[in-house]
N, CA, C and O atoms as CSV, one atom per row, in Angstrom:
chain,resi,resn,atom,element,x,y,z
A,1,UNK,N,N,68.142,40.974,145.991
A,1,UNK,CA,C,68.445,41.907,144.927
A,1,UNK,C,C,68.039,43.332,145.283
A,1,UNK,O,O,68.334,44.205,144.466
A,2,UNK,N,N,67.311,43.726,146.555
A,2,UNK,CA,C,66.857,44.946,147.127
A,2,UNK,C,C,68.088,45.698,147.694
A,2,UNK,O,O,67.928,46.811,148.196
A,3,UNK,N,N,69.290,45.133,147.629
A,3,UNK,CA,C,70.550,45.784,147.873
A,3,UNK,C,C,71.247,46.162,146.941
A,3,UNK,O,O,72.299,46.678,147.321
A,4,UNK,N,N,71.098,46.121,145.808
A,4,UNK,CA,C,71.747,46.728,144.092
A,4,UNK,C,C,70.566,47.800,143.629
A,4,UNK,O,O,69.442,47.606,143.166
A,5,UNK,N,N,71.309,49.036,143.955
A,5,UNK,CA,C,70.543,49.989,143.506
A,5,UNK,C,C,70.984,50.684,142.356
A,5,UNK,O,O,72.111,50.936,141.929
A,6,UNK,N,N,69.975,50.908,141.995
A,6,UNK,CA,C,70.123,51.671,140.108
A,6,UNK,C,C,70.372,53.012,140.113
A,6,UNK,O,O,69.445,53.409,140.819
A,7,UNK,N,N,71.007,53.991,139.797
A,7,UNK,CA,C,71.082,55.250,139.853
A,7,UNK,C,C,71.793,55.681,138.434
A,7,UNK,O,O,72.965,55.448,138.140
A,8,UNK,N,N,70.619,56.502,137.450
A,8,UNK,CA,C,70.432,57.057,136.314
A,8,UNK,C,C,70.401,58.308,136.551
A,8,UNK,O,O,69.616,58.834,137.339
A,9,UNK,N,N,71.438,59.019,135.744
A,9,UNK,CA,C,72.353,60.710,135.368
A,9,UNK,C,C,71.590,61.079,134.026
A,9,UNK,O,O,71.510,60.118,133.261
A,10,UNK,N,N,71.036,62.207,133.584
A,10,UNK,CA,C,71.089,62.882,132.704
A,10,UNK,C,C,71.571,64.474,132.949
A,10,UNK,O,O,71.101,65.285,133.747
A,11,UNK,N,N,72.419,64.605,132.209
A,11,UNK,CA,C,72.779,66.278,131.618
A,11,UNK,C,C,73.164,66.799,133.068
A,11,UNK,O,O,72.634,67.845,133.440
A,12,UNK,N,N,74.012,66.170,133.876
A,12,UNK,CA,C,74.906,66.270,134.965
A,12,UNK,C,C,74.341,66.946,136.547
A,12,UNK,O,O,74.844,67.870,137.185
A,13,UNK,N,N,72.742,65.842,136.981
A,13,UNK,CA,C,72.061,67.202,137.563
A,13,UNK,C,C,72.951,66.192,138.808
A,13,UNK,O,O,73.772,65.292,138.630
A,14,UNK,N,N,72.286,66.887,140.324
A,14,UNK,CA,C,72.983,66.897,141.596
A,14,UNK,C,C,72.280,65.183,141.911
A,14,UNK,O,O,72.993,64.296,142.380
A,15,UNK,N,N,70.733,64.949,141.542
A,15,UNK,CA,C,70.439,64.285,142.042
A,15,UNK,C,C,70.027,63.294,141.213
A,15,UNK,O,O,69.134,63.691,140.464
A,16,UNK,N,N,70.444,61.732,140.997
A,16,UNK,CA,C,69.520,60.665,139.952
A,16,UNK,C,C,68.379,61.521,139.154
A,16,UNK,O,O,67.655,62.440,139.537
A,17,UNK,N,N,68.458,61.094,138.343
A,17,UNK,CA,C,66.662,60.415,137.677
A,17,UNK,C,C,65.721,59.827,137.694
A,17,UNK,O,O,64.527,60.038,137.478
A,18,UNK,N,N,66.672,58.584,138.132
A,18,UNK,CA,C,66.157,57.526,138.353
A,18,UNK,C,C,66.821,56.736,139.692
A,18,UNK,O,O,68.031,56.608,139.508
A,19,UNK,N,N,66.551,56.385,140.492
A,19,UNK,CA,C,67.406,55.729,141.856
A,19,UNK,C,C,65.949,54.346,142.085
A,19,UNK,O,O,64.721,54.255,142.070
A,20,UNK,N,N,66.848,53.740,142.226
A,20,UNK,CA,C,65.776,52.073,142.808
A,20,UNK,C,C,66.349,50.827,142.389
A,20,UNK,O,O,67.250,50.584,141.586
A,21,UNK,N,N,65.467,49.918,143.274
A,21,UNK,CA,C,66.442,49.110,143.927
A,21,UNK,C,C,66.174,47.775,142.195
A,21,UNK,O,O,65.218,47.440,141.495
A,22,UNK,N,N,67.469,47.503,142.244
A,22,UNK,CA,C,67.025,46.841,140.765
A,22,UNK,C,C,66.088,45.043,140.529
A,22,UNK,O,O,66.177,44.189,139.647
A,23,UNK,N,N,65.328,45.128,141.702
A,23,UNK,CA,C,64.323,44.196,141.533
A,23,UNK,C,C,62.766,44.742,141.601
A,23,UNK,O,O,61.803,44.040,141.292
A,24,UNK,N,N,62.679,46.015,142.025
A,24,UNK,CA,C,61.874,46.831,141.404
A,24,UNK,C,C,61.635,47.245,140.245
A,24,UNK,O,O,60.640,47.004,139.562
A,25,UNK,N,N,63.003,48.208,139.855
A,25,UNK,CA,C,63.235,47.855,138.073
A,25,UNK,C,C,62.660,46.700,137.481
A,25,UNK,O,O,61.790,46.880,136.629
A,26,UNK,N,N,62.956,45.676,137.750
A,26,UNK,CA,C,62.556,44.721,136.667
A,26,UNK,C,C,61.279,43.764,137.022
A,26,UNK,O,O,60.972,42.690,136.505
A,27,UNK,N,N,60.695,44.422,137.967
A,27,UNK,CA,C,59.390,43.966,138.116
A,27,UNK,C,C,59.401,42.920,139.111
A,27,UNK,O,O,58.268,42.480,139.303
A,28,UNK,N,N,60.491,42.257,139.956
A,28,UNK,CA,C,60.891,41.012,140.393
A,28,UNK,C,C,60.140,41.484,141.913
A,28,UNK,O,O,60.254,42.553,142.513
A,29,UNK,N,N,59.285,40.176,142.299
A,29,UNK,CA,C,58.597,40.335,143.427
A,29,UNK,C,C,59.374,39.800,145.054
A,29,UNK,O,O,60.512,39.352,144.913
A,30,UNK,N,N,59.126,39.813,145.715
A,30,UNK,CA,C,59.806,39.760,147.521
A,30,UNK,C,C,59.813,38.501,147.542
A,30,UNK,O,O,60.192,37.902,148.549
């Protein structure tokens, strides 16, 4: 799941907010 990455936009900037890998997000261990 370290290959599905999350990438969160607010108010149209150049770079994420938020970028990571979505088993980080959800706390999920190796």
């Amino acid at each position: 799941m370290r290959s599905i990455v999350i990438r969160a936009y607010w108010d149209d900037p150049k770079h994420p907010s938020i970028e990571c890998p979505l088993s980080d997000l959800m706390g999920f261990g190796q």
